[in-house]
N, C-alpha and C positions, 0 to 999 in steps of 0.2 A: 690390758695395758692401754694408758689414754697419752696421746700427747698433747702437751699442753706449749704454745708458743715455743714448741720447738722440745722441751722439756717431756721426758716421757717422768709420767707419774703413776705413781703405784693405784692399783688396784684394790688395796688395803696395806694397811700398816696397824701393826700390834705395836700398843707403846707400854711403859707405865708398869714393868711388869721382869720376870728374871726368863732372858734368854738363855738359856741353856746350851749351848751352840755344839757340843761335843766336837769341835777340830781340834787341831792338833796340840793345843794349846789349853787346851779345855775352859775355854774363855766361857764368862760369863755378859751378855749384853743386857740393855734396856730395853730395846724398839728389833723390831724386821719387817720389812716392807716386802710386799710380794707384787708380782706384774705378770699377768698372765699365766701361764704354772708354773714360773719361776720364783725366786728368790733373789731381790735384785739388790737389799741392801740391809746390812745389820750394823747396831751401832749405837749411842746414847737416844735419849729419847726428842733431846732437841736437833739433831744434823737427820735424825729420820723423819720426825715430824714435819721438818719443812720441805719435803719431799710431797708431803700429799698436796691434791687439789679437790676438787669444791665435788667432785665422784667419787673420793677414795672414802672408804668403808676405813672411819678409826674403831679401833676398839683399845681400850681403858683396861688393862689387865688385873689395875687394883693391888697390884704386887704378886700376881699369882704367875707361876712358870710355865714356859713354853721349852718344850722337847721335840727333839727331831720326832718325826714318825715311828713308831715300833714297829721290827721288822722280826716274824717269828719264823724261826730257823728249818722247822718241823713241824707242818701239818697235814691234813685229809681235808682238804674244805671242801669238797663235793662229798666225802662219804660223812663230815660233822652236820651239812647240809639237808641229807637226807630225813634227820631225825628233829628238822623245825617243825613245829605243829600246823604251820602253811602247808608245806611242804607235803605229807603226809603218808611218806615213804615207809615210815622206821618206828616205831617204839622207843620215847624218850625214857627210860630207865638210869640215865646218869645220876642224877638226885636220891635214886630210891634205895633208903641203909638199910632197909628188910625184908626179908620174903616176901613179905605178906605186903607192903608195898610195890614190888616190881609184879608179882601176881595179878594185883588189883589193875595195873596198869594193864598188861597183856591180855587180862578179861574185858577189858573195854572193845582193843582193837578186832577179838573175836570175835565178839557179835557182829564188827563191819563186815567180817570177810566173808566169805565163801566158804564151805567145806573142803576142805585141802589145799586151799589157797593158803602159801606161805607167810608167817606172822615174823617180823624179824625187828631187833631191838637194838639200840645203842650199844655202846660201855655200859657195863656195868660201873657203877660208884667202886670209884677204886681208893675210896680208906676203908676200913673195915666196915663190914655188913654186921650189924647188930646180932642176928641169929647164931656169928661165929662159923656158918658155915656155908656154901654154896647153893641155889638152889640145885635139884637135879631133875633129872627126868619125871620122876612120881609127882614133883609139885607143878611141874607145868600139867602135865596128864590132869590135873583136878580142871583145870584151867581153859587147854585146848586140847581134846582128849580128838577131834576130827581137823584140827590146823597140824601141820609143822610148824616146830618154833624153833627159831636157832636166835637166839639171846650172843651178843658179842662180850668178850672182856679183854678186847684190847690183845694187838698182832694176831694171830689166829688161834688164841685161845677162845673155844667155847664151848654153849651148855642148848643141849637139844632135847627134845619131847621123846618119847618111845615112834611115834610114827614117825619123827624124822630118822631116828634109828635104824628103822625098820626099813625105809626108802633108802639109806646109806648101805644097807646088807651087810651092820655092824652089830656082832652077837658076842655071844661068850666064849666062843673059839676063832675070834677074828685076833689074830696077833696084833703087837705094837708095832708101828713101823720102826725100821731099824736106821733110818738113812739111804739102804742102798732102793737100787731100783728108779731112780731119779725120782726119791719121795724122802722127803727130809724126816729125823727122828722124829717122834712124838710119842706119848701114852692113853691109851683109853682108861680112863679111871672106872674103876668096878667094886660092888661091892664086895661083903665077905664070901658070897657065895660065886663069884667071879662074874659076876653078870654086867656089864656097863651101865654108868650109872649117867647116861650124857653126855658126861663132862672130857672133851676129846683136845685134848692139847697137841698143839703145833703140828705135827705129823698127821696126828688122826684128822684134824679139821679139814686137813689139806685131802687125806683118803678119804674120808665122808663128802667134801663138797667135789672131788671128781667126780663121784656116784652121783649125787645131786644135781651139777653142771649135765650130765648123759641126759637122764629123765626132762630136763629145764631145756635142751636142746642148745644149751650155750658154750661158750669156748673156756678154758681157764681163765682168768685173771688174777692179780697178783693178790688184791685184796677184795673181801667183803663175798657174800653170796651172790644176791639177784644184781640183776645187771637192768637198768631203766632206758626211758627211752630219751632223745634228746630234749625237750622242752623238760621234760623231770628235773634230768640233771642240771639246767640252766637255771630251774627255780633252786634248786639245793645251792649252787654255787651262790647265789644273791642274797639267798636266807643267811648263808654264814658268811656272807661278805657285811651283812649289816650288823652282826656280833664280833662281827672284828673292826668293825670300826666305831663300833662302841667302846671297846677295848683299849681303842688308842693305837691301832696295828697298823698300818697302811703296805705292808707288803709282807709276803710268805714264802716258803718252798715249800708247793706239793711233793710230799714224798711218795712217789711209787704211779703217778697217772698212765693211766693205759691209754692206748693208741686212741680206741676210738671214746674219750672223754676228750678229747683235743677240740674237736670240734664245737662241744661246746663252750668250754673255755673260751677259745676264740668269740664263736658267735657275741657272750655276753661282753670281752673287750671292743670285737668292733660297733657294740647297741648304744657306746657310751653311757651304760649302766655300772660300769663297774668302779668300783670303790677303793679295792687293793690290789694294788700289783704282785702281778702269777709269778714263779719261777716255779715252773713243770719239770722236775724228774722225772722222766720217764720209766716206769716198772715193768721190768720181767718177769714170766710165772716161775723163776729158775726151779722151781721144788717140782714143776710138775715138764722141765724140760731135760735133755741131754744136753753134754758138753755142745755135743754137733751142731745141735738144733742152735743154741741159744750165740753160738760162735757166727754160726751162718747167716744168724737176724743181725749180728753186729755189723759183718760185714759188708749185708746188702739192703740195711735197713732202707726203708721208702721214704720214710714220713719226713718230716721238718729236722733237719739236724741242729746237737749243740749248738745254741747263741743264733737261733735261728726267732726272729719277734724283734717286739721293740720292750717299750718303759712299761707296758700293763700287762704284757702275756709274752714268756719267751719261753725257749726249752735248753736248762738249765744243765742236763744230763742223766745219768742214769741212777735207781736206788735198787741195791743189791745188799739183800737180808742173805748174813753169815752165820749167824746164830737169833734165836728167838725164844727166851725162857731159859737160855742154858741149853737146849735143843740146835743140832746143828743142821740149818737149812740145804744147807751144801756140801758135798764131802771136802776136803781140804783139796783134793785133786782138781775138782772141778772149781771151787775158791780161787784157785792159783791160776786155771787156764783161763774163767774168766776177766780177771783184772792183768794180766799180762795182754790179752786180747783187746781186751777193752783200751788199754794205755796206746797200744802201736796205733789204734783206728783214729783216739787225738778224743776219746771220752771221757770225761770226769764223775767221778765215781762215787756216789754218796755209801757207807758199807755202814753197814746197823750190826755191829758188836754183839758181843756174849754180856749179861751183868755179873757184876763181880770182877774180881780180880787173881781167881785163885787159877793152881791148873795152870796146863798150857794152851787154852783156848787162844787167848788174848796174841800168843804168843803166834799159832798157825795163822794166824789173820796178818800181824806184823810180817810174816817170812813171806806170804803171798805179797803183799804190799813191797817188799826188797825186793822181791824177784823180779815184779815190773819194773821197777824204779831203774834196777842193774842196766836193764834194756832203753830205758828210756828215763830219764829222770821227773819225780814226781812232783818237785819243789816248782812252787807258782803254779801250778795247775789248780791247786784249790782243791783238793778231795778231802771231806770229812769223813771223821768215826762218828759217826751217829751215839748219839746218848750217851757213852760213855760212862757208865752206871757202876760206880766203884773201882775207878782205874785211880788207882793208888798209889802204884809201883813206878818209883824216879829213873827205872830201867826202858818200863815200856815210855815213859813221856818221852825223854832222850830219843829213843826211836823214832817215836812219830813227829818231833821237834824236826829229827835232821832229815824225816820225807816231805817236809812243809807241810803235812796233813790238819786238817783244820778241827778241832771239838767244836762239836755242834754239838752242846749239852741241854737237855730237858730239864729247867727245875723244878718249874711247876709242875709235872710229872711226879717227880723225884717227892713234890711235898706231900701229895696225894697217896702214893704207891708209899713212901715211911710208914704211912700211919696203918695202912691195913698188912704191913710187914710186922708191923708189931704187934698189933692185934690178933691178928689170925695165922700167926706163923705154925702153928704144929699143924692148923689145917691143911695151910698151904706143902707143906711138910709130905701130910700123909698122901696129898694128892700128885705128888711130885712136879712141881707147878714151883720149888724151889730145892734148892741142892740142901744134901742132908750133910751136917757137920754137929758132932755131937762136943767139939771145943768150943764153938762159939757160942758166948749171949744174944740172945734174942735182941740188944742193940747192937752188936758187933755184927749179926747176921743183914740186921737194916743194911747200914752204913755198907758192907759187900753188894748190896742187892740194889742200892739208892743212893749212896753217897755219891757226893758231887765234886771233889777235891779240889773246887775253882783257884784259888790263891795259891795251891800248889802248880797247876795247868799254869798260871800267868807269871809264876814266878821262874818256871823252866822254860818260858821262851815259846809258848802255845800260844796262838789266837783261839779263842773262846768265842763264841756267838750263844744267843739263849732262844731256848724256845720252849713248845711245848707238847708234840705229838697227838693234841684234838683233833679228834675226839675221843681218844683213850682216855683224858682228863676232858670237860668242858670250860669253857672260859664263864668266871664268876663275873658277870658284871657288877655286882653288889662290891667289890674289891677288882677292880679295873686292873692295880699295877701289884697284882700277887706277883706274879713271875718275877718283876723287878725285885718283890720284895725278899724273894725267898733268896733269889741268888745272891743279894748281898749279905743278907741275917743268916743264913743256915736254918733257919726259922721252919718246920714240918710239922706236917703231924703228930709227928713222931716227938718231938720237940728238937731243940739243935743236933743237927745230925753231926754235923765235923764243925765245932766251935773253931778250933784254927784256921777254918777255912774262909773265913769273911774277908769280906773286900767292900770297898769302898760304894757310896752311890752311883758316882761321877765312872768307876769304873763298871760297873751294872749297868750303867744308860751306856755306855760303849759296845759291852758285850750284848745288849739290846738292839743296838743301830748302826755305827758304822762299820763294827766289824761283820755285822750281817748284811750289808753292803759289798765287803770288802769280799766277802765269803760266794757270793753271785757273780764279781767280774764289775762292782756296778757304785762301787765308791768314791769314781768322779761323777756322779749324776743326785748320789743321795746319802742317807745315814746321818750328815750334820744339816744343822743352819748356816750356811758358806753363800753369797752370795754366786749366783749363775747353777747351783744346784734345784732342782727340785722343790715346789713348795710344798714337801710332803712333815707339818707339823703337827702338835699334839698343844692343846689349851689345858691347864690344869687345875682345879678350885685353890691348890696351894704351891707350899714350895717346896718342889722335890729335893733339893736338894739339905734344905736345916728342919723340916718339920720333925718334929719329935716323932721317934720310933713308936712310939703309942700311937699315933694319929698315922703316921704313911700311910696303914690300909683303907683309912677314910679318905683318901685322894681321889676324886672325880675327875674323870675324863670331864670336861666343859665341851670341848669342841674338837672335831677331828676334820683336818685338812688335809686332802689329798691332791695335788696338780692345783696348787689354789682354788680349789672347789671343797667348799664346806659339807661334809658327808655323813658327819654325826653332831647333833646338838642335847647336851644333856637336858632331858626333862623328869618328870616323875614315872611318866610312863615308858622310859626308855633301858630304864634297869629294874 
């Protein structure tokens, strides 16, 4: 900010070009002046322009639009972090559609390693695998026959080598977990001759990496295997802080941070390096605790409590996985004394759902959520259902309408995860890795598994936020504003998953920004272009809002501002 004869003058002004402003009015401007990392003025291009002086940075927009900052609702940015080729934590495997690609990749990282030193991989690409089938234990064995490998696909589904099996002391007579025992369901996939074939879904991953954490001399945590050391983690956070704001992102909710990842969080917002602002949920290991245990951390937790930070790193609350796969993390008993627990201490509760909508999963998640409320009302607290993956039924929205509970929907997820539902569903099928129903079409199965019902959520009175849950998908910078695009087109892999489900652009860039704003506690500081907010905005090569449907996914991020500090500038070598 400069003063000038008394006149404070902006720092920069964008003229010439479609404000976007997302308030309450959904106005559209010419010009927005910025003054230090504020937003001090929006409005036609001649009452902003004469606002600058002979320091302020113009810039000529050429007709192109400017949008709030994108704010994604659901990510891992330390564990999406891990797996930058800086960084060189993790095996980037997200990209690779076949065996014989994520193979090749994992042969690379073995010759770095050591003999027994653990090899561990991203997501797997979650539209279909060309192969049509998973890899398993036998193709890593060609591969790293003296590494452990645990290859990830997203929440605790994954696929491990025979020595990682063998160091887990998971054979052919090792049962399925059942739930109880404070260890959530899951299946060991085996072949015909019952032998395991790797691949340990939800339950089993959780009883394989207990085994694992013992040998590794580590504690549980909520997600991912090896646990790193502080400067690691600081570079994973900055690696995928610079993919998110190439993105066009400027702010996120880590879902699930453990205690000791706080600190580096911290560290890189007070380095003045950081680029997007944190909202940290905090994660519990609930699958590998008791009621007792996990009641007794609530009540004497140590660390930073709720709305404890400022604009670049705060702790936003808690994430507590109810179901994962159709798998139930928690038993309904302990569901219920969690979030009754959680409510009286004054927590907000992020809850990650069952997909689908069948059954009465949906339904013991809703009853734990009444039982709080009864005691304490949940309305204006802010608590989402996480992903929300085929919530269909005008019963359960009614529900979660009259708890004010928030959808925090995954599209870009949703477009990803369509395509290899429909691809590989008898696979997924035989691995039970999805529910069997032998009345539904292979689209009808999608649509339970991935459908996004937004236009219905907006029309019963839901706030909607979007995001993405990366790195179970990765962000395409080749298509910057997929997310935007899917959730207004229905647009997948799969092709239109719910054609009645569309909505507007103007309502997409809301459910993108200020309602994920509104969803943190934090939408008098940001989400619009509003003068005295935040100059947290997004430059764009066109115009978001009349470009033809053909051309949106060609939309370039130009330039990403975050606190009036330019953080991303589009080049050749930046996508």
């Amino acid at each position: 900010m400069k003063i000038d004869s008394g006149r404070l003058v902006p720092d920069t002004v964008l003229h010439g070009g479609k404000i976007v402003t997302v308030d309450a009015r959904s106005s559209v401007a010419e010009a927005v002046a910025i003054a230090d990392d504020r937003i001090v003025a929006v409005g036609n291009d001649r009452e902003i322009r004469a606002l600058a002086g002979c320091g302020t940075r113009e810039v000529d927009l050429q007709g192109a639009s400017v949008i709030p900052g994108l704010i994604d609702n659901h990510t891992h940015p330390m564990m999406a972090g891990f797996e930058a080729a800086e960084v060189g934590a993790k095996v980037d495997v997200a990209s690779a559609r076949s065996i014989g690609e994520i193979l090749a990749l994992i042969r690379t990282a073995v010759r770095d390693a050591k003999p027994g030193e653990w090899v561990t991989t991203s997501c797997l690409y979650r539209g279909g695998i060309e192969d049509g089938r998973f890899p398993n234990r036998h193709d890593l064995d060609t591969v790293a026959p003296d590494n452990p490998v645990y290859i990830a696909d997203g929440g605790r589904n994954v696929i491990v080598n025979t020595l990682a099996l063998e160091m887990a002391g998971i054979g052919p007579d090792t049962p399925d977990p059942d739930g109880t025992d404070e260890l959530s369901e899951g299946h060991i996939v085996r072949d015909d001759n019952g032998v395991p074939t790797g691949h340990l879904i939800v339950g089993a991953g959780d009883l394989a990496r207990r085994a694992w954490w013992v040998r590794l001399g580590q504690e549980p945590q909520m997600w991912d295997l090896l646990q790193y050391d502080r400067e690691t983690s600081k570079r994973a956070i900055l690696a995928q802080m610079r993919k998110l704001s190439a993105a066009g992102i400027t702010g996120t909710r880590d879902m699930g941070t453990s205690v000791a990842d706080l600190d580096a969080y911290v560290d890189v917002a007070r380095s003045g390096d950081a680029t997007v602002r944190m909202d940290l949920l905090l994660g519990l290991p609930v699958q590998h605790w008791s009621v007792e245990r996990i009641t007794e951390t609530l009540r004497s937790y140590f660390g930073p409590r709720q709305g404890f930070g400022d604009e670049w790193v705060r702790i936003g609350g808690l994430k507590l996985v109810a179901q994962n796969y159709g798998y139930w993390t928690t038993t309904p008993r302990k569901l219920e004394s969690l979030v009754r627990e959680g409510n009286r201490l004054g927590w907000r509760f992020a809850i990650h759902g069952t997909p689908g909508d069948l059954g009465d999963d949906i339904t013991v998640i809703l009853d734990a959520l009444e039982a709080a409320d009864a005691e304490s009302p949940l309305a204006g607290k802010r608590w989402s259902y996480e992903h929300a993956f085929g919530l269909i039924d005008p019963v359960h929205h009614e529900r979660l309408r009259k708890l004010g509970v928030i959808i925090a929907a995954n599209p870009m997820l949703a477009y990803f995860g369509a395509g290899r539902a429909m691809e590989m569903h008898k696979t997924m099928e035989a691995l039970k890795l999805v529910a069997h129903s032998e009345d539904l079409t292979p689209l009808e199965h999608t649509v339970r598994e991935w459908g996004q019902p937004v236009r219905s959520w907006l029309d019963a009175g839901l706030l909607v936020t979007g995001g993405t849950d990366t790195p179970a998908i990765p962000y395409d910078l080749q298509r910057p504003l997929l997310g935007l695009w899917t959730t207004f087109s229905q647009d997948t892999l799969a092709g239109e998953l719910m054609p009645g489900e569309k909505v507007s652009r103007m309502e997409a860039l809301r459910i993108w920004t200020l309602n994920n704003a509104y969803a943190t506690f934090e939408e008098h500081i940001k989400g619009s272009i509003e003068p005295g907010k935040l100059a947290d905005l997004v430059i764009l090569s066109g115009d978001v809002l009349d470009v033809p449907d053909s051309e949106f996914l060609d939309l370039r991020v130009l330039e990403t501002i975050v606190g009036g500090r330019t953080v991303h500038e589009h080049s050749t070598t930046s996508v």
